[in-house]
Steps between C-alpha positions, in 0.01 A plus 500: 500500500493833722165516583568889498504481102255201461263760404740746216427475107780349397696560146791410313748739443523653091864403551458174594655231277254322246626197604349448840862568683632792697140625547395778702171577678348824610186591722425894552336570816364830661831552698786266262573294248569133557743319321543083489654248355266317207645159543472485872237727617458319811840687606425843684463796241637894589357781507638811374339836595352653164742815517783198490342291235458782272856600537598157412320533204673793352810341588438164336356672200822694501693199435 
C-alpha cells in the first residue's frame, strides 16, 4: 500500500455496486481527496485537489 495513505479513513463510494464489483474508495484529506481501487488497494491511489474533486462531483451527479 502507499504508505502516504496508510493512515486515510477509508469508505466505499454510495455508487458503488452492491455486489462487491466495480467498487470505489475515497479518503478526504486536509489538502485532497484520495481515490483507490477496492479490490486491489495495494495499487497506488490519486489524489485529486478538493477544488477538482468537487467539480467531479457536480459533473457525475449531472449524469
Amino acid at each position: 500500500m502507499n504508505s502516504g495513505t496508510a493512515e486515510l479513513a477509508w469508505f466505499k463510494s454510495s455508487y458503488s455496486g452492491s455486489e462487491g464489483d466495480s467498487c470505489v474508495e475515497v479518503a478526504v484529506a486536509e489538502q485532497a481527496v484520495h481515490v483507490r481501487d477496492s479490490k486491489d488497494v495495494t495499487r497506488p491511489a490519486f489524489a485529486v485537489g478538493r477544488e477538482g474533486w468537487g467539480r467531479f462531483v457536480r459533473f457525475a451527479s449531472e449524469c
